[in-house]
DSSP file (Angstrom, degrees, kcal/mol; ACC not computed):
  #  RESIDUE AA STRUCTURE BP1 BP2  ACC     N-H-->O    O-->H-N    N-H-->O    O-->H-N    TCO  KAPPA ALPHA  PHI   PSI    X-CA   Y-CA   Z-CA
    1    1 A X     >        0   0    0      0, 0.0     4,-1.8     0, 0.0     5,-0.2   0.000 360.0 360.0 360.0 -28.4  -10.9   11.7  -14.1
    2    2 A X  H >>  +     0   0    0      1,-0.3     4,-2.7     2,-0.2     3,-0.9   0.980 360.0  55.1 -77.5 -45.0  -12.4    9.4  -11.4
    3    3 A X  H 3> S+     0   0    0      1,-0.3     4,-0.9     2,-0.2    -1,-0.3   0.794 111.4  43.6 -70.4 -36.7   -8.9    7.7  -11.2
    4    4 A X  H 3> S+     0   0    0      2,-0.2     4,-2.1     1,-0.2    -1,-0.3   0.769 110.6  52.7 -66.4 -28.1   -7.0   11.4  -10.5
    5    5 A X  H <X S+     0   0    0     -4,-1.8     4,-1.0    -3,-0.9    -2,-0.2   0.873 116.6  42.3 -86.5 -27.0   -9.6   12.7   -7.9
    6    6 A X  H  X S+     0   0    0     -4,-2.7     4,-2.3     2,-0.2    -1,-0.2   0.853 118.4  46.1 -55.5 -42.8   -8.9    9.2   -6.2
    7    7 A X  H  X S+     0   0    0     -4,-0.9     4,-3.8    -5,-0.2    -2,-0.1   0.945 112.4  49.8 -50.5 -75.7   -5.2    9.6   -6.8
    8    8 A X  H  X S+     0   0    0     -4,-2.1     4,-1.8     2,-0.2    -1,-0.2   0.716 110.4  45.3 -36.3 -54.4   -5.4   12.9   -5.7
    9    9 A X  H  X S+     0   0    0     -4,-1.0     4,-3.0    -5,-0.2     5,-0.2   0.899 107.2  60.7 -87.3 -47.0   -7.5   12.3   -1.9
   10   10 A X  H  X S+     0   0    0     -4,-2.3     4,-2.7    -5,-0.2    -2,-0.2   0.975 109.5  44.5 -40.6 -63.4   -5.1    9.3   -1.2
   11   11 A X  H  X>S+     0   0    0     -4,-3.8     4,-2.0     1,-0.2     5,-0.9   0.964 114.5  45.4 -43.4 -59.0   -2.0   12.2   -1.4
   12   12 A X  H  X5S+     0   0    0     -4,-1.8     4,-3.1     1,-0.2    -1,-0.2   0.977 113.4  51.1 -70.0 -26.7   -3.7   14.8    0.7
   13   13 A X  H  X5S+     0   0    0     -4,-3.0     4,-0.5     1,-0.2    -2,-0.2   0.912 116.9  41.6 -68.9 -28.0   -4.9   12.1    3.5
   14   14 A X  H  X>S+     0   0    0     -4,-2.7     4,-2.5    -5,-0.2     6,-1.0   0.823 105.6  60.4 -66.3 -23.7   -1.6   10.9    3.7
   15   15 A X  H  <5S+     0   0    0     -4,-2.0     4,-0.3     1,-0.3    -2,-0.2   0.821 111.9  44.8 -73.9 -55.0   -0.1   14.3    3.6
   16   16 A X  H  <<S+     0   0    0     -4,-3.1    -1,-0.3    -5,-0.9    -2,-0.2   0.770 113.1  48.8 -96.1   9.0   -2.2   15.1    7.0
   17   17 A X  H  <5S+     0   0    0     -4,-0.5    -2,-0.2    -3,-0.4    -1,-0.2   0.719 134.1   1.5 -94.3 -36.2   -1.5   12.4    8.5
   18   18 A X  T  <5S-     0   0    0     -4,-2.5    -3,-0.2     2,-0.3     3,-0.1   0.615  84.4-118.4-112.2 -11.6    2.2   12.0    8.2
   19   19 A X  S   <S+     0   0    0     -5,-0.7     2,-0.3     1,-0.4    -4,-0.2   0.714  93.7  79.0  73.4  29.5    3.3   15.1    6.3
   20   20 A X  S    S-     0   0    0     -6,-1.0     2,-0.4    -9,-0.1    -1,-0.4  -0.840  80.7-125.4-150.0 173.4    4.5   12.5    3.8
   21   21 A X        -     0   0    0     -2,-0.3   -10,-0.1    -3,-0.1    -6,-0.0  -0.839  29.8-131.3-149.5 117.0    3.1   10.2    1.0
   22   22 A X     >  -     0   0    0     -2,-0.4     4,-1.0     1,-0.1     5,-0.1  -0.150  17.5-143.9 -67.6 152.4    4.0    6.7    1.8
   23   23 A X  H >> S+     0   0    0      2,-0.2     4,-1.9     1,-0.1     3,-0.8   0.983  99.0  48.2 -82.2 -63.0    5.5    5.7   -2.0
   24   24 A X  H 3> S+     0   0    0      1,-0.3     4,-1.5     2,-0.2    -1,-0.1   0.454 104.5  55.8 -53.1 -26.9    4.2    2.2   -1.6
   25   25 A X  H 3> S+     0   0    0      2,-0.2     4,-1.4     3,-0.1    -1,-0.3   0.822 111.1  46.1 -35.7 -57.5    0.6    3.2   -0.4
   26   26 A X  H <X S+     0   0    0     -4,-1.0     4,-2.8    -3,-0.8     3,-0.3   0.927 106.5  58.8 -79.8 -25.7    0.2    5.3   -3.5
   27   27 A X  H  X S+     0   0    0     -4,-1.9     4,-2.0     2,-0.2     5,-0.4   0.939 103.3  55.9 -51.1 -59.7    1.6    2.5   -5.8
   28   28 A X  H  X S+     0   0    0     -4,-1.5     4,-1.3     1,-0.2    -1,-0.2   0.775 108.4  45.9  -6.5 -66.1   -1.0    0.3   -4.7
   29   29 A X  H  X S+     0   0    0     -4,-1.4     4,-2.0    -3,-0.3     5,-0.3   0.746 101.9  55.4 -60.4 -41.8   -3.3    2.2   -5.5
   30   30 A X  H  X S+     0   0    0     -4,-2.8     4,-2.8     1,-0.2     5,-0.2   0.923 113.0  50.8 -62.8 -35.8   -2.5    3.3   -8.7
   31   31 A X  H  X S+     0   0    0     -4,-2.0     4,-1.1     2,-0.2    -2,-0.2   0.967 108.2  50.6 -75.5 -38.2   -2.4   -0.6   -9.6
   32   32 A X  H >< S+     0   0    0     -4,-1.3     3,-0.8    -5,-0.4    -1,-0.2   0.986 107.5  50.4 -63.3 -45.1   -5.4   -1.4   -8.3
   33   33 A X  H 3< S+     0   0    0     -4,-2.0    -1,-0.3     1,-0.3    -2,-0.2   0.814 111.8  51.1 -84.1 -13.3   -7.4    1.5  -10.1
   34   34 A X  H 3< S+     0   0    0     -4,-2.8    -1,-0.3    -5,-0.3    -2,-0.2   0.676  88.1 103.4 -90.2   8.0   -5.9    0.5  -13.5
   35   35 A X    <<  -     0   0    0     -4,-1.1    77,-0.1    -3,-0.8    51,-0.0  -0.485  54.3-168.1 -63.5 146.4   -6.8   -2.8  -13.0
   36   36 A X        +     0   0    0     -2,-0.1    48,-1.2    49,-0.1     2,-0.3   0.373  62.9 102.0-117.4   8.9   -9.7   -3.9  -14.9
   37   37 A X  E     -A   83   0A   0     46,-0.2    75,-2.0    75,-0.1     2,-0.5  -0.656  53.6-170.3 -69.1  99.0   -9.8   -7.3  -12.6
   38   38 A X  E     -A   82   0A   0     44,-1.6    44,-1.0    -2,-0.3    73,-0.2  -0.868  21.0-132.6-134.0 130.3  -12.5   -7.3   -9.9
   39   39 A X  E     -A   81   0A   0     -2,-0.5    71,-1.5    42,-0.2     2,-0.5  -0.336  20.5-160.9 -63.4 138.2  -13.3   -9.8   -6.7
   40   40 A X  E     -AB  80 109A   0     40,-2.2    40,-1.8    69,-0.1     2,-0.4  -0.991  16.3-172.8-109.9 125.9  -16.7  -10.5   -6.7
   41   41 A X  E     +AB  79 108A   0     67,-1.7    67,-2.3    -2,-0.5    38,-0.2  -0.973  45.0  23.4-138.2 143.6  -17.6  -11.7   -3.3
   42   42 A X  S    S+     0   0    0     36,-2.7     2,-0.5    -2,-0.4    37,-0.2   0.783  75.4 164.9  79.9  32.2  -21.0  -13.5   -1.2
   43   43 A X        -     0   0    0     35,-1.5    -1,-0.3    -3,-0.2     4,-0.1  -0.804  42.6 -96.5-105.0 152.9  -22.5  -14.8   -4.2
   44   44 A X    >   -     0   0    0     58,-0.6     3,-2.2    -2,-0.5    34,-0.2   0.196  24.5-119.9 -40.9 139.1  -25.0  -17.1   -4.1
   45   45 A X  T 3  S+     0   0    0      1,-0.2    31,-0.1    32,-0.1    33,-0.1   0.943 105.3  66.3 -63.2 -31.3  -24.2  -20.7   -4.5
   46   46 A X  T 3  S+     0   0    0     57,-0.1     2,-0.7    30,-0.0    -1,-0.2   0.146  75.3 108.7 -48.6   6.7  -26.4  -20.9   -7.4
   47   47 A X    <   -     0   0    0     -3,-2.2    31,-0.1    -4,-0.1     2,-0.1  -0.843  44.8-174.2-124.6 148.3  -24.6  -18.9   -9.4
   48   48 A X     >  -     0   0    0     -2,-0.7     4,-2.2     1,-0.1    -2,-0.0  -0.305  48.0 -94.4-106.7-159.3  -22.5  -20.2  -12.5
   49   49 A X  T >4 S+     0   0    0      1,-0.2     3,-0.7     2,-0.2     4,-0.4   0.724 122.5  62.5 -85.0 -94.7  -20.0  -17.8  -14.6
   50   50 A X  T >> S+     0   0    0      1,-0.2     4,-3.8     2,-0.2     3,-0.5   0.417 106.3  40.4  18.7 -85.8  -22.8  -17.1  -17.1
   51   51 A X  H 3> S+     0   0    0      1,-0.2     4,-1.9     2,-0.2     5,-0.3   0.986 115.9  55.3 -63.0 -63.7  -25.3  -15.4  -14.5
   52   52 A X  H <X S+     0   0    0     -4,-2.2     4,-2.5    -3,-0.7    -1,-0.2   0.834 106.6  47.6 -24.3 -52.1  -22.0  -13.7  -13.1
   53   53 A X  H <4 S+     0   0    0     -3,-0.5    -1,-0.2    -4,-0.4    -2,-0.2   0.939 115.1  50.2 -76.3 -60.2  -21.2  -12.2  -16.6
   54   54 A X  H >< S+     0   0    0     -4,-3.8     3,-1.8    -5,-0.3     4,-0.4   0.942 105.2  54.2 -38.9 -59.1  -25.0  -11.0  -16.8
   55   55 A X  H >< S+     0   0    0     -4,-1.9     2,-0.6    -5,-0.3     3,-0.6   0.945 121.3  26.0 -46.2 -76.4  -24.9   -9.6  -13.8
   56   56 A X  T 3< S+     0   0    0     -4,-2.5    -1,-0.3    -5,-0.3    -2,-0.2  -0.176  97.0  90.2 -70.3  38.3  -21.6   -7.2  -14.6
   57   57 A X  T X  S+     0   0    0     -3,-1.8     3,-0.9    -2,-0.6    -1,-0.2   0.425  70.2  73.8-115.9   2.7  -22.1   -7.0  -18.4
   58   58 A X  T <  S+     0   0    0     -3,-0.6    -2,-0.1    -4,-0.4    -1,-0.1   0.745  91.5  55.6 -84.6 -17.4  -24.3   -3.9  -18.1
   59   59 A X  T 3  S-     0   0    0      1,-0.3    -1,-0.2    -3,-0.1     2,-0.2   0.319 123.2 -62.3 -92.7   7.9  -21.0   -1.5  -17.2
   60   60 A X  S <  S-     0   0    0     -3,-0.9    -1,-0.3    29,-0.1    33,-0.0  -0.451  90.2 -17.5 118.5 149.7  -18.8   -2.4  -20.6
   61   61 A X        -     0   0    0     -2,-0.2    24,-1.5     1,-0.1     2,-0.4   0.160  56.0-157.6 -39.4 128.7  -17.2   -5.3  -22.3
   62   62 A X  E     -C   84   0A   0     22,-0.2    22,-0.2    23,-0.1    -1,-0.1  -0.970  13.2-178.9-118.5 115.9  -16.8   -8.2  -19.6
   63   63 A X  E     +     0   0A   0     20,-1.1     2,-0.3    -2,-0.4    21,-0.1   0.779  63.6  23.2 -78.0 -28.7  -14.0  -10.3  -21.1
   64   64 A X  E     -C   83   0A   0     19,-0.9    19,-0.7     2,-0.1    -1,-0.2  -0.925  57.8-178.9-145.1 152.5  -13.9  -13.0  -18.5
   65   65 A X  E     +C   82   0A   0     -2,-0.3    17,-0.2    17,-0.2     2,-0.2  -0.488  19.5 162.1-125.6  81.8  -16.5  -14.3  -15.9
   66   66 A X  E     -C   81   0A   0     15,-0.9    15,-2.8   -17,-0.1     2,-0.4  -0.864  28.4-151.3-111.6 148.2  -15.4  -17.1  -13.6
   67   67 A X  E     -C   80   0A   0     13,-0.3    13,-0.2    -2,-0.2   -18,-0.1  -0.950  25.4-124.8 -93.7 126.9  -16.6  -18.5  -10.6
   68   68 A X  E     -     0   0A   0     11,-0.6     9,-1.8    -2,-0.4    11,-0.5  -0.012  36.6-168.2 -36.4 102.8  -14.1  -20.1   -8.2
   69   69 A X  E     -C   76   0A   0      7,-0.3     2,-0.8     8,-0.1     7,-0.2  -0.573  27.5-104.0 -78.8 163.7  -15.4  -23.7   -7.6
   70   70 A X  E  >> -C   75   0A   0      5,-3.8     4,-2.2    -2,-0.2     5,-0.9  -0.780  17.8-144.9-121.9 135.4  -14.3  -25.9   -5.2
   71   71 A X  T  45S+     0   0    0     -2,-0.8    -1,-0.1     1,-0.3    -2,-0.0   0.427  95.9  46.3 -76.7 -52.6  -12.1  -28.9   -6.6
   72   72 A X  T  45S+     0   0    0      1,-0.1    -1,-0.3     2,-0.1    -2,-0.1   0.968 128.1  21.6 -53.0 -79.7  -13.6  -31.9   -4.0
   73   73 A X  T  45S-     0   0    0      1,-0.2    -2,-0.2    -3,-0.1    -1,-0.1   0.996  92.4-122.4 -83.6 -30.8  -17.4  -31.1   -4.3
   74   74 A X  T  <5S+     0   0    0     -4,-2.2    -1,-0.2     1,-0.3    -3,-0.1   0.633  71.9 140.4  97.9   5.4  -18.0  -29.1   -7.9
   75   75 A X  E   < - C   0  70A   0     -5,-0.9    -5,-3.8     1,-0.1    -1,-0.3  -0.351  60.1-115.5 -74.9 150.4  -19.5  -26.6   -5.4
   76   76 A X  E     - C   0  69A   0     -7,-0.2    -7,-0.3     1,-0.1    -1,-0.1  -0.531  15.7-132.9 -91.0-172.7  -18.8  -22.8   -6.0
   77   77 A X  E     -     0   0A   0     -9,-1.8    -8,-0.1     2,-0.4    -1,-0.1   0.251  47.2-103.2-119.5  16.9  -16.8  -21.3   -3.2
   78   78 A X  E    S+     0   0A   0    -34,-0.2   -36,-2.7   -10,-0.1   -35,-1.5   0.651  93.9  80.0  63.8  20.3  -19.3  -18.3   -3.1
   79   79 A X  E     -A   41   0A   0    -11,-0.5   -11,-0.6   -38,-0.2    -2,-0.4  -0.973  52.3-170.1-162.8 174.6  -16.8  -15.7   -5.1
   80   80 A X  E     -AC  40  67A   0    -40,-1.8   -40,-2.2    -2,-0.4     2,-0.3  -0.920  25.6-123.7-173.7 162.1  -15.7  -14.8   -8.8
   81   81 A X  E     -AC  39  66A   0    -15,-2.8   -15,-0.9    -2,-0.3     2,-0.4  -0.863  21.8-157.1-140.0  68.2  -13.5  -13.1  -10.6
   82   82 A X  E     -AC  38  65A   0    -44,-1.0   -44,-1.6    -2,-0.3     2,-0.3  -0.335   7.9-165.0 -25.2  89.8  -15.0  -10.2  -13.5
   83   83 A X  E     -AC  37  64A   0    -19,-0.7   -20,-1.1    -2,-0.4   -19,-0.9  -0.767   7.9-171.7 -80.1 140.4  -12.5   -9.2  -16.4
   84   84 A X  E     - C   0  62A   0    -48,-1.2   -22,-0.2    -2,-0.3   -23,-0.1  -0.980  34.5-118.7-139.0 172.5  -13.6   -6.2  -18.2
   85   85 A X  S    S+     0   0    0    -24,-1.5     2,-0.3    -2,-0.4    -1,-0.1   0.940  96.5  24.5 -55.6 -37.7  -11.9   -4.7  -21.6
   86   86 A X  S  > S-     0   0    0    -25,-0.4     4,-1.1   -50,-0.1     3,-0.2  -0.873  71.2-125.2-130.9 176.8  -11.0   -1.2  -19.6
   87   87 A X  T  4 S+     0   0    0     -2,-0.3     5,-0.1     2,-0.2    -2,-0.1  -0.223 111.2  60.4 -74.9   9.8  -10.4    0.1  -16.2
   88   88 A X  T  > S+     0   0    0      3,-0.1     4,-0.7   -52,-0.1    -1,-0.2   0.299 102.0  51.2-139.1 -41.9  -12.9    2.5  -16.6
   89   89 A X  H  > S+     0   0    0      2,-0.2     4,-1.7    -3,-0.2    -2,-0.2   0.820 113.3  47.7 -90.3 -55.6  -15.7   -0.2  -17.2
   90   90 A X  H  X S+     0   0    0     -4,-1.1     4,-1.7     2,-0.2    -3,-0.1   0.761 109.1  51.6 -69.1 -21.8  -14.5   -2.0  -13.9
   91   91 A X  H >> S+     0   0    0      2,-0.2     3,-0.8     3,-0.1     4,-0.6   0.903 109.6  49.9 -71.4 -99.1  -14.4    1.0  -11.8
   92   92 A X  H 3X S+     0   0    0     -4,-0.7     4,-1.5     1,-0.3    -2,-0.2   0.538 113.2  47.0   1.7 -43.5  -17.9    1.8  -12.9
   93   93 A X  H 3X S+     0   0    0     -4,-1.7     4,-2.4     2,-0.2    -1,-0.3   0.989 107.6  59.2 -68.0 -65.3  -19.0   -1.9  -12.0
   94   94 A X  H XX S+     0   0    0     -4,-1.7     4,-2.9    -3,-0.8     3,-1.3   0.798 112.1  35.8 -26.9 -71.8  -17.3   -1.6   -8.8
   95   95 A X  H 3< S+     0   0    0     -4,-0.6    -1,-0.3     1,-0.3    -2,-0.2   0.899 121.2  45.7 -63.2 -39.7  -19.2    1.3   -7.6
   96   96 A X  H 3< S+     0   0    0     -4,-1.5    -1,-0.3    -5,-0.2    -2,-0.2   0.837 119.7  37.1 -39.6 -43.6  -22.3    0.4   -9.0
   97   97 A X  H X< S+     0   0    0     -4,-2.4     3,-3.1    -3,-1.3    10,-0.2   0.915  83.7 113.1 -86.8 -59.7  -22.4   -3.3   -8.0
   98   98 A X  T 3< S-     0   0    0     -4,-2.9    10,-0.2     1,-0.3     3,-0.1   0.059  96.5  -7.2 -69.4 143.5  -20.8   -3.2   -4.5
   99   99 A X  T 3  S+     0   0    0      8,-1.3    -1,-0.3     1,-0.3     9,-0.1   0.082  99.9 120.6  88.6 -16.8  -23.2   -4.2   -1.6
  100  100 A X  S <  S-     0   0    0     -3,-3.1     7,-1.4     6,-0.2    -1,-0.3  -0.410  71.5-106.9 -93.8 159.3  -26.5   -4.3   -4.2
  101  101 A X  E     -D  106   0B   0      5,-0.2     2,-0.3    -3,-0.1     5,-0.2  -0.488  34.7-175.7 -99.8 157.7  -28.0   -8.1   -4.0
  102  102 A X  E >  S+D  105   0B   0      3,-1.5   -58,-0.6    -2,-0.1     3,-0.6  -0.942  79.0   6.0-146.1 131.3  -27.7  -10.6   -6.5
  103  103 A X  T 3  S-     0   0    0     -2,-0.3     3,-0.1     1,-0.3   -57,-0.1   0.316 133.5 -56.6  84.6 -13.0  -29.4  -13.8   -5.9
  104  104 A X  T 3  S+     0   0    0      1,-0.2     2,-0.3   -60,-0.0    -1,-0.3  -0.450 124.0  95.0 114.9 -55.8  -31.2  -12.6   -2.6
  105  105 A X  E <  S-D  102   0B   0     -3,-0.6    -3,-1.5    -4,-0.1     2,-0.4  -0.579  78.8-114.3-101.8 138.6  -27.5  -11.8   -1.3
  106  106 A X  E     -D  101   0B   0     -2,-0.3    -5,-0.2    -5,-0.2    -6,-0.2  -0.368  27.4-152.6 -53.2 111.1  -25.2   -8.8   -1.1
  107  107 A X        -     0   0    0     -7,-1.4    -8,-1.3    -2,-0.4     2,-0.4  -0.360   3.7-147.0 -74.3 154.5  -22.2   -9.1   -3.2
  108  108 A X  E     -B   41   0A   0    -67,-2.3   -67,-1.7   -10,-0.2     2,-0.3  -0.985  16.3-169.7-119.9 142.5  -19.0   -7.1   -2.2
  109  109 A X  E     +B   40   0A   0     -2,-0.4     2,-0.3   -69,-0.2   -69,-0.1  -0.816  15.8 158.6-125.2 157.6  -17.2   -6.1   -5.4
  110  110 A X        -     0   0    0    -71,-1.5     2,-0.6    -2,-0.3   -71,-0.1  -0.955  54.2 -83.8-168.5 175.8  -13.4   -4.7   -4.8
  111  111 A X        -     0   0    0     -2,-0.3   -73,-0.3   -73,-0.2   -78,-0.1  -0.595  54.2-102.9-103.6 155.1  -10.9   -4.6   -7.2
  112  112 A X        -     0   0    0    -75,-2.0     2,-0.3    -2,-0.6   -77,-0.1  -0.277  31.5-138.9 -64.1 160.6   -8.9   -8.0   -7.5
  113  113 A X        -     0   0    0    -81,-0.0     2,-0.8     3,-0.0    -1,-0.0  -0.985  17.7-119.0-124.3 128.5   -5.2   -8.4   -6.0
  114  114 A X        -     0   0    0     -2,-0.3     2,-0.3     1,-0.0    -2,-0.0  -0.588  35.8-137.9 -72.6 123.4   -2.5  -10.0   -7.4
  115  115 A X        -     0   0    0     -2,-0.8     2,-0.4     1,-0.1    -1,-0.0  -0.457   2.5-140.4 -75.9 127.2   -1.9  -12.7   -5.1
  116  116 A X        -     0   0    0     -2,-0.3     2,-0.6     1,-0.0    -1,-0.1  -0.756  23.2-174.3 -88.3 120.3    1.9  -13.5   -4.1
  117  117 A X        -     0   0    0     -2,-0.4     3,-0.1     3,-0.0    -2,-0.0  -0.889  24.8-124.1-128.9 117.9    2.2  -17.5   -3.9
  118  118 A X        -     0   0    0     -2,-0.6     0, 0.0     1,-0.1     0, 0.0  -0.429  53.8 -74.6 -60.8 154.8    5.6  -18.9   -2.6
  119  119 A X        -     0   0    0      1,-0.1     2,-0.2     0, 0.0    -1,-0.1  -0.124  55.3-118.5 -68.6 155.5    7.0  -21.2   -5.1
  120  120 A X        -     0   0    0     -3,-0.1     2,-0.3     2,-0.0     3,-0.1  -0.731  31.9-157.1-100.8 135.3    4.6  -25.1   -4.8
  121  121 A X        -     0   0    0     -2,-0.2     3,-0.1     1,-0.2     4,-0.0  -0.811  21.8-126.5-116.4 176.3    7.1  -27.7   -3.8
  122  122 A X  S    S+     0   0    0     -2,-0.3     2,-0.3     1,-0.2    -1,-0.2   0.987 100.8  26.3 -59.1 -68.4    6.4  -31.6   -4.6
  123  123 A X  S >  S-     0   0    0      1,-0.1     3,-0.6    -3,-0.1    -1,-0.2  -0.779  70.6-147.9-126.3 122.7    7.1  -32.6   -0.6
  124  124 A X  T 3  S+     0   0    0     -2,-0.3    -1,-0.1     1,-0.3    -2,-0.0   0.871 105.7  50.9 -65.5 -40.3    6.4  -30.0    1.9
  125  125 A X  T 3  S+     0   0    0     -3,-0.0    -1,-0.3    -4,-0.0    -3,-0.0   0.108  75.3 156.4 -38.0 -16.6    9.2  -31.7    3.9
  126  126 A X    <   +     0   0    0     -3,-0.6     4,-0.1     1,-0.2    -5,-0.0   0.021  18.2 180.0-160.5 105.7   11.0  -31.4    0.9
  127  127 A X        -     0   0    0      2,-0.5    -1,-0.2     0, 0.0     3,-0.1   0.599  60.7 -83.3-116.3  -2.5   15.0  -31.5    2.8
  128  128 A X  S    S+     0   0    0      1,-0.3     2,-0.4     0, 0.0    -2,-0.1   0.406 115.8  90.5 122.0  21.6   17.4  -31.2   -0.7
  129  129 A X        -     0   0    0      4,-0.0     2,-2.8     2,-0.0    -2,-0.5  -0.897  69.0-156.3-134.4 133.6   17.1  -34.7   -1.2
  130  130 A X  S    S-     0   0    0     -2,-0.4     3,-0.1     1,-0.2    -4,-0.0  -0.271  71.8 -68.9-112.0  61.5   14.1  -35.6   -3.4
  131  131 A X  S    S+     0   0    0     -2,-2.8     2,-0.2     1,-0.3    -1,-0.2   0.818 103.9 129.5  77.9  23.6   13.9  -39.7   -1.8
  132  132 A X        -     0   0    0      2,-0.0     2,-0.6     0, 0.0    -1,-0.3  -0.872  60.1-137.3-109.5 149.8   17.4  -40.2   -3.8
  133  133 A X              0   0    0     -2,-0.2    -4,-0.0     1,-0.2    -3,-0.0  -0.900 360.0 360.0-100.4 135.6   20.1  -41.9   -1.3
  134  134 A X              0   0    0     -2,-0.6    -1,-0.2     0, 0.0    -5,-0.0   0.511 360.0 360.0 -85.2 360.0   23.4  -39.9   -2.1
């Protein structure tokens, strides 16, 4: 229901604002609110995936917990990444969760984005000859 009345308020602000509803604006959306994926962001360095998992496991099945460390120190990178079993269960977190403190500090919870990563090449320089002389 939550996900139509959302649906639903995107359409009529675009509607008064352009007299249109951008296709790609509501497509967005719709993927983000079925996603069951959510950025957790501003947590404390002191927190492992465990306490993450704790934290969200009180809105419905949390499938995954990670937090992002970083590769060089073993440090966390101060955000993490919540799976939960529905879209229903992650919406629920979302609203619950974002801005309320965990650790002494305010988390911002949002729903995750798939990130688009241009293909990794060996050599950044990389000029169609891979160090071979032709």
């Amino acid at each position: 229901m939550a996900f139509f009345n959302k649906l639903g308020s995107l359409a009529r602000q675009s509607i008064s604002q352009k007299g249109q509803v951008p296709m790609v604006s509501m497509l967005n959306t719709i993927r983000c609110m079925s996603s069951s994926k959510l950025f957790i962001g501003g947590l404390p360095w002191s927190t492992d995936d465990h306490t993450l998992k704790e934290a969200f496991s009180g809105y419905g099945e949390v499938i995954e917990a990670r937090v992002i460390m970083d590769r060089e120190t073993g440090r966390s990178r101060g955000f993490g990444f919540v799976s939960y079993d529905s879209s229903e269960s992650a919406s629920e977190a979302l609203s619950a969760m974002d801005g309320q403190e965990l650790g002494g500090r305010n988390v911002r919870v949002s729903f995750a984005e798939e990130r688009s990563r241009p293909p990794r090449s060996y050599n950044d320089d990389y000029q169609g000859n891979r160090g071979f002389d032709n």
